[in-house]
C-alpha positions as CSV (number, residue, x, y, z in Angstrom):
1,X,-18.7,294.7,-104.8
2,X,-15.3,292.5,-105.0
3,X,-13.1,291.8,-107.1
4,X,-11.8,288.2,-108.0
5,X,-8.8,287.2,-105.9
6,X,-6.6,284.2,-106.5
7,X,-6.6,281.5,-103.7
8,X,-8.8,281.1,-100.7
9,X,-8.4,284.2,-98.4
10,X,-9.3,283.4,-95.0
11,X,-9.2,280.3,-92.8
12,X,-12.6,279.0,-93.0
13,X,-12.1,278.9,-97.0
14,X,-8.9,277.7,-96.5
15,X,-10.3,274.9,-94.6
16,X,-12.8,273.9,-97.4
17,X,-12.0,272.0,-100.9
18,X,-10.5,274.4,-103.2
19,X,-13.2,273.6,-106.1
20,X,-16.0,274.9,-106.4
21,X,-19.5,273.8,-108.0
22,X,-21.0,276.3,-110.8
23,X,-24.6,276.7,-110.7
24,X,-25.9,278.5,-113.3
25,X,-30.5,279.3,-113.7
26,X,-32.4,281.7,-112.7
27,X,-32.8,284.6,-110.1
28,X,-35.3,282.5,-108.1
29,X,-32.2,280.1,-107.0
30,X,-29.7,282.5,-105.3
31,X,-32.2,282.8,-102.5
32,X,-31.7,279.5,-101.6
33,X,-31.8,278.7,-97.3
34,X,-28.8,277.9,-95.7
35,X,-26.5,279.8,-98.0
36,X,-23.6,281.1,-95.7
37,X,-20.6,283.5,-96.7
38,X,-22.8,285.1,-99.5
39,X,-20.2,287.3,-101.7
40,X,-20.7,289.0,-105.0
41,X,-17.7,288.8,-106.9
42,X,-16.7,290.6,-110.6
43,X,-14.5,288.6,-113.4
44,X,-13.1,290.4,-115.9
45,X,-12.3,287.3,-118.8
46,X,-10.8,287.3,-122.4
47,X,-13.9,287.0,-124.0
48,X,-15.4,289.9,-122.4
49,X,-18.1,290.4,-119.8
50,X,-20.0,286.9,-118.2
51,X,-23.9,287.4,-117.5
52,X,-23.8,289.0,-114.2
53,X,-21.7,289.1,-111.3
54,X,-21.0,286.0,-109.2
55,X,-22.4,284.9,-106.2
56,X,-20.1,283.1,-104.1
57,X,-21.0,281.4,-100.9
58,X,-21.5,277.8,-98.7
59,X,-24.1,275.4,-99.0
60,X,-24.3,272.0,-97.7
61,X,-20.9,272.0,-96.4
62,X,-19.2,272.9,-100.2
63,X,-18.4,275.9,-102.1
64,X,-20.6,277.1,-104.5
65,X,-20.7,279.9,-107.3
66,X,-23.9,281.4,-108.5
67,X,-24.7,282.8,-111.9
68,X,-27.5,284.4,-113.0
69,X,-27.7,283.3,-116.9
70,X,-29.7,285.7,-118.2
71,X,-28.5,288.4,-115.7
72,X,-30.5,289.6,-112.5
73,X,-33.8,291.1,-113.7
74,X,-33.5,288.5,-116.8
75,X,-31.8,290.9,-119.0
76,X,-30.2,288.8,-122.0
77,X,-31.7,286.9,-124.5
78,X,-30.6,283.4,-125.2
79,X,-28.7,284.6,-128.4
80,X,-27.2,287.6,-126.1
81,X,-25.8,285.1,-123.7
82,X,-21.5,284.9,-123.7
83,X,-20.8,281.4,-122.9
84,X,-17.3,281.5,-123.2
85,X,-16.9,284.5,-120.6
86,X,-19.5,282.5,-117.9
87,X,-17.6,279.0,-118.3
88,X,-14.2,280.7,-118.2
89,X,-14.9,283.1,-115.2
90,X,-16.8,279.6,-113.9
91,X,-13.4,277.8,-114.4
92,X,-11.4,281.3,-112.9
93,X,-13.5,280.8,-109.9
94,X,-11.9,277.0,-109.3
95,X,-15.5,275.2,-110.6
96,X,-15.2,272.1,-111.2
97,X,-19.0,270.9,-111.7
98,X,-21.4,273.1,-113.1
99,X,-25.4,271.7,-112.8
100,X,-27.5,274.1,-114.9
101,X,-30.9,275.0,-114.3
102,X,-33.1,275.7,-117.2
103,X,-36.9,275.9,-118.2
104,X,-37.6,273.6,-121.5
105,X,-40.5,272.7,-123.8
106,X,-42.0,269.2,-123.4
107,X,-41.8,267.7,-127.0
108,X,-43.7,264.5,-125.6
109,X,-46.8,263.7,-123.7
110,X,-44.9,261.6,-121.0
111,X,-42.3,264.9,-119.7
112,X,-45.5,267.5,-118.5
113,X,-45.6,270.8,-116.7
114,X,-43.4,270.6,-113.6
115,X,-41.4,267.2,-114.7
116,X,-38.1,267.3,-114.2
117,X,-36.0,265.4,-117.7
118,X,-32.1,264.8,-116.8
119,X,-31.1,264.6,-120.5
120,X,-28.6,262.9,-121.9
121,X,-28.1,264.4,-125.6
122,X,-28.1,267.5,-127.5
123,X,-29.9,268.3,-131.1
124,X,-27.8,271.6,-132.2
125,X,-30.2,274.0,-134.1
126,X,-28.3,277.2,-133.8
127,X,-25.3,278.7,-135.9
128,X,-23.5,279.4,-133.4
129,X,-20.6,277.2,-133.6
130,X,-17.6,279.9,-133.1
131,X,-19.3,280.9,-130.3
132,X,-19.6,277.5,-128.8
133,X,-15.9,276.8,-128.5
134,X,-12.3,278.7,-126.6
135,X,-10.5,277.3,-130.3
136,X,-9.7,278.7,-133.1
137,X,-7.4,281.9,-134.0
138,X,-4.8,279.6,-134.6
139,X,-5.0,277.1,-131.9
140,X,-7.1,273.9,-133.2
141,X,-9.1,271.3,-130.8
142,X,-11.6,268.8,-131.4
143,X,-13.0,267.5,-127.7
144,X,-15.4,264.7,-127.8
145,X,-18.8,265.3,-127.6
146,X,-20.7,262.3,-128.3
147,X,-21.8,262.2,-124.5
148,X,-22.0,265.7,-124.0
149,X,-23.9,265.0,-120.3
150,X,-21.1,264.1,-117.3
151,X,-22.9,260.8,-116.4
152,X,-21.9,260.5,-112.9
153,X,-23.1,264.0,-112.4
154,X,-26.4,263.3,-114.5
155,X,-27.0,260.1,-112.1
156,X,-26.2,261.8,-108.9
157,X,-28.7,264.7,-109.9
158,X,-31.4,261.7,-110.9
159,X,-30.9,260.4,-107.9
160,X,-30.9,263.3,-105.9
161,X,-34.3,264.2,-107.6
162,X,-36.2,260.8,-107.3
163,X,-35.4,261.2,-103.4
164,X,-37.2,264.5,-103.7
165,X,-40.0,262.8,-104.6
166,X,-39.7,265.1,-108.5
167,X,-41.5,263.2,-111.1
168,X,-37.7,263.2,-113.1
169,X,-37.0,261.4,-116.4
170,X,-33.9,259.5,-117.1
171,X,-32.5,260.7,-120.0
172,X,-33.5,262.7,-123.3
173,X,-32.4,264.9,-125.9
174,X,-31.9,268.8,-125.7
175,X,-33.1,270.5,-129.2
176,X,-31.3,273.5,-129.0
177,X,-33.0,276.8,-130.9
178,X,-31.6,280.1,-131.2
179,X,-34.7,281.9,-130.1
180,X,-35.8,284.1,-128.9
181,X,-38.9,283.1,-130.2
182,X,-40.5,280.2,-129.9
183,X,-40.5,277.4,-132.0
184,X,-42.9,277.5,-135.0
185,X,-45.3,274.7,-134.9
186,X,-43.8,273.0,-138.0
187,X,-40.6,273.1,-136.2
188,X,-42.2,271.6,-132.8
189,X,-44.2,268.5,-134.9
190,X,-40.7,267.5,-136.8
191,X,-38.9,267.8,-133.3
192,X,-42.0,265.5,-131.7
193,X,-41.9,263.4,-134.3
194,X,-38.2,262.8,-133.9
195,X,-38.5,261.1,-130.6
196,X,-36.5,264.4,-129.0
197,X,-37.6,265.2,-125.2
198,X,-37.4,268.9,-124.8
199,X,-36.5,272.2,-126.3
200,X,-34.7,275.2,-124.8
201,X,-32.5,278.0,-126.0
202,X,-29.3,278.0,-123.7
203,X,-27.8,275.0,-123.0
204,X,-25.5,273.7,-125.8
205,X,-23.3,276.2,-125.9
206,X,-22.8,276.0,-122.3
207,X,-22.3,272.3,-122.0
208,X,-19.3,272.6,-125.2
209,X,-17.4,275.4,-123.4
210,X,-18.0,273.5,-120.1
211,X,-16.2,270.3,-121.9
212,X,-13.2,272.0,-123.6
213,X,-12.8,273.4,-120.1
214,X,-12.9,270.6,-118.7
215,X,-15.5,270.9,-116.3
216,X,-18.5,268.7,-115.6
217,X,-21.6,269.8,-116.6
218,X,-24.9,268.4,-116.5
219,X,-28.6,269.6,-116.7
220,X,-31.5,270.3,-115.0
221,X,-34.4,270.6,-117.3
222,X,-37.4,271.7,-116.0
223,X,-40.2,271.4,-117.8
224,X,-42.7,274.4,-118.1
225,X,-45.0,273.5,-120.9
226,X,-46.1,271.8,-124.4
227,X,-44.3,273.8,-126.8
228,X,-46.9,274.0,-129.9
229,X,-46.5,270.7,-131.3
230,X,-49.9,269.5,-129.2
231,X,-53.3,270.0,-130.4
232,X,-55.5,269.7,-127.0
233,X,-52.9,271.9,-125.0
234,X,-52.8,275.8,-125.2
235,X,-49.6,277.1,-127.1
236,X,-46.5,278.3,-125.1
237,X,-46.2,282.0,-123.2
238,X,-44.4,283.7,-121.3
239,X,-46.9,284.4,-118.3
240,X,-47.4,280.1,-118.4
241,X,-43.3,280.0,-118.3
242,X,-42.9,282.4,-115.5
243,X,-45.5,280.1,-113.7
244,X,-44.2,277.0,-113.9
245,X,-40.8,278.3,-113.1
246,X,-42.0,279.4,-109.9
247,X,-43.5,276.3,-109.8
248,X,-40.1,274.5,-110.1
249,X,-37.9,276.7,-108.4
250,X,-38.4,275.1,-104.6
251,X,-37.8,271.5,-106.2
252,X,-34.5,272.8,-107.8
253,X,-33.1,273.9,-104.5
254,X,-34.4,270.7,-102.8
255,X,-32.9,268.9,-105.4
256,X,-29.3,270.8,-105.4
257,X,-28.9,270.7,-101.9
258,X,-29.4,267.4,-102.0
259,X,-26.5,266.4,-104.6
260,X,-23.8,268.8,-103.5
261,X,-22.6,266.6,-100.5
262,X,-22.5,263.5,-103.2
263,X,-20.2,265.2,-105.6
264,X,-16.7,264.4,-104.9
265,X,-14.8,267.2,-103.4
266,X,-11.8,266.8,-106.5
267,X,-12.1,266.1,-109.9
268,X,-11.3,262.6,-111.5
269,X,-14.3,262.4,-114.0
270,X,-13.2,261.6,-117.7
271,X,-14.7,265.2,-118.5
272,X,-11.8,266.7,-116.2
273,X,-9.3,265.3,-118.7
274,X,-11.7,266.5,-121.9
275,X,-8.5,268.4,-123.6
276,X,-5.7,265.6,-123.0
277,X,-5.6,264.1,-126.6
278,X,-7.6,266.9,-128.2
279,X,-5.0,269.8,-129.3
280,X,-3.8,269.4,-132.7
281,X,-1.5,272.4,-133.3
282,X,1.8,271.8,-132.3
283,X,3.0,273.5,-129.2
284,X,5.8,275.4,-131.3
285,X,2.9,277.2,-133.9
286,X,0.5,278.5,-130.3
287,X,-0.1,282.1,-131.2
288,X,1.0,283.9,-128.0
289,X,-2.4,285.7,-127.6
290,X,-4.4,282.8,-127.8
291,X,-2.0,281.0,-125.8
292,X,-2.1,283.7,-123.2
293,X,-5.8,283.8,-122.9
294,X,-6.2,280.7,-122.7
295,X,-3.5,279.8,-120.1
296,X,-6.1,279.3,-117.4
297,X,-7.3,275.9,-119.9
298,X,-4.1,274.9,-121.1
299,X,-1.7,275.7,-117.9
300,X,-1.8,271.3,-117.3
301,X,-0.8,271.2,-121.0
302,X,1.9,273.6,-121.5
C-alpha cells in the first residue's frame, strides 16, 4: 500500500498532464484492459476516511484515479457513503473531471434495462444537505447549481456513448433517495408522473461537493430496471441489479475509454471557476480550522 505523495514522482508521470480524471462506480470497472502503472494509494482527508483506497494508473494515454464508491466488496450503503472525503481526496489527487458510474431506476418506458441516460438535472430527496457541502462552521458559500451536470463533459460522454453503439439518452433528471431501500410504489408513480428519468441513491451529494471543488462532474446512469412504478414489469431486486450491472459494465469501459483522449488535458470549464464569486464571509472572519482544511479548495482564493 502507498501513501499519497505531492507531485508526480518519476519521469514517465512527470511527462504526463498533471490532472488527473476521477472515476468513481463499481468494482467491475477497475479491471478495465489497458490500464498501465496500476497503484493503490491511501488519503487521509479532513473529513475523515473516503470509500476505499485509490486506484491510480494510465489509460488511453491520461491519468486516471479509481474509486470504488461503495468500497471493494460493496461495503457502504448509499447513506454510509462520505462524499466530502472522496471529492476532496479526488481533488488531493490533482482530478480535475470526475465521470461517475452508477446503476439507476428507469422512471419511464423509453430509458429500459441496459440504456444508458446522461442526465442533466437533479431532484433532491434526501436530508442530507450538511453533508452535501465543504461550508459551514463559519465559512459561508452558495455555488450555483442550477446546471449541476458539466455540459461539455455530459456531451463528450454522449458522444462517446452513441459511437459505442449504447442505446444512451440525452438528458434527464436524477431523483435522488436516501435508500437503502427502494422506493415505495407511491413514491415511484409521483416520480413517473413527474416526467423525472431515473432514480438512484448516490449521486447528488457527489455532484455538489464535486462543484464547490471545482471539479467537473458528470454521470453515467446506467439503467438496471423499472423501479415499481410499472404494472406489466416485475418490481426491482437486488439479484435483477447485480445483472444488469454486469450487463453494463463492458459498455462503461467502452464508453470511458473512449472519452478520456477528448477531455482537455487542463481545466478551463466554467465548473473549474465554481467558487470565484461564491464566498460570502469576509476573508478577515475565516476561522483558521476551516480555513486550514480547506486550503486545498481555497489556496486560488486566499
Amino acid at each position: 500500500m502507498l501513501k499519497i505523495k505531492s507531485g508526480l514522482n518519476s519521469k514517465k508521470e512527470r511527462s504526463m498532464s498533471h490532472y488527473r480524471v476521477g472515476i468513481i462506480g463499481g468494482s467491475g470497472l477497475y479491471d478495465i484492459e489497458g490500464l498501465e502503472g496500476k497503484k493503490w494509494v491511501r488519503v487521509a482527508t479532513p473529513f475523515g476516511p473516503p470509500s476505499d483506497d485509490f486506484l491510480k494508473g494510465e489509460l488511453e494515454g491520461r491519468e486516471v484515479v479509481f474509486l470504488p464508491r461503495h468500497a471493494r466488496g460493496h461495503r457502504l450503503l448509499p447513506g454510509e457513503l462520505n462524499h466530502r472525503a472522496n471529492i476532496w481526496a479526488m481533488k488531493k489527487l490533482g482530478v480535475a473531471w470526475i465521470i461517475s458510474a452508477s446503476a439507476v431506476g428507469s422512471l419511464q418506458a423509453r430509458y429500459r434495462p441496459c440504456d444508458i441516460v446522461l442526465i442533466d438535472q437533479f431532484v433532491d430527496r434526501t436530508k442530507k444537505s450538511l453533508e452535501h457541502t465543504f461550508f459551514g462552521r463559519g465559512l459561508v458559500a452558495h455555488v450555483a447549481f442550477s446546471e449541476p451536470i458539466c455540459e461539455p463533459l455530459r456531451q463528450l460522454l454522449l458522444k462517446s456513448a452513441l459511437e459505442a453503439k449504447a442505446h444512451a439518452h440525452d438528458g434527464g433528471a436524477y431523483v435522488n433517495i436516501e435508500g437503502p431501500a427502494f422506493s415505495t410504489r407511491a413514491e415511484s408513480i409521483a416520480n413517473h408522473k413527474a416526467g423525472h428519468a431515473v432514480v438512484g441513491m448516490t449521486n447528488l451529494g457527489e455532484a455538489k461537493c464535486a462543484r464547490e471543488a471545482e471539479i467537473a462532474y458528470a454521470t453515467l446512469a446506467m439503467v438496471t430496471d423499472y423501479d415499481c412504478w410499472k404494472d406489466d414489469s416485475d418490481h426491482v431486486t437486488v439479484d435483477k441489479v447485480v445483472e444488469y450491472l454486469r450487463r453494463n459494465s463492458d459498455l462503461a469501459k467502452t464508453i470511458i475509454k473512449r472519452v478520456l483522449p477528448l477531455i482537455p488535458e487542463q481545466p478551463g470549464w466554467p465548473c473549474h471557476e465554481a467558487l470565484r464569486n461564491a464566498i460570502l464571509t469576509d476573508k478577515s472572519f475565516w476561522p483558521p480550522r476551516v480555513k486550514k482544511d480547506l486550503a486545498l479548495l481555497l489556496k486560488k482564493y486566499l
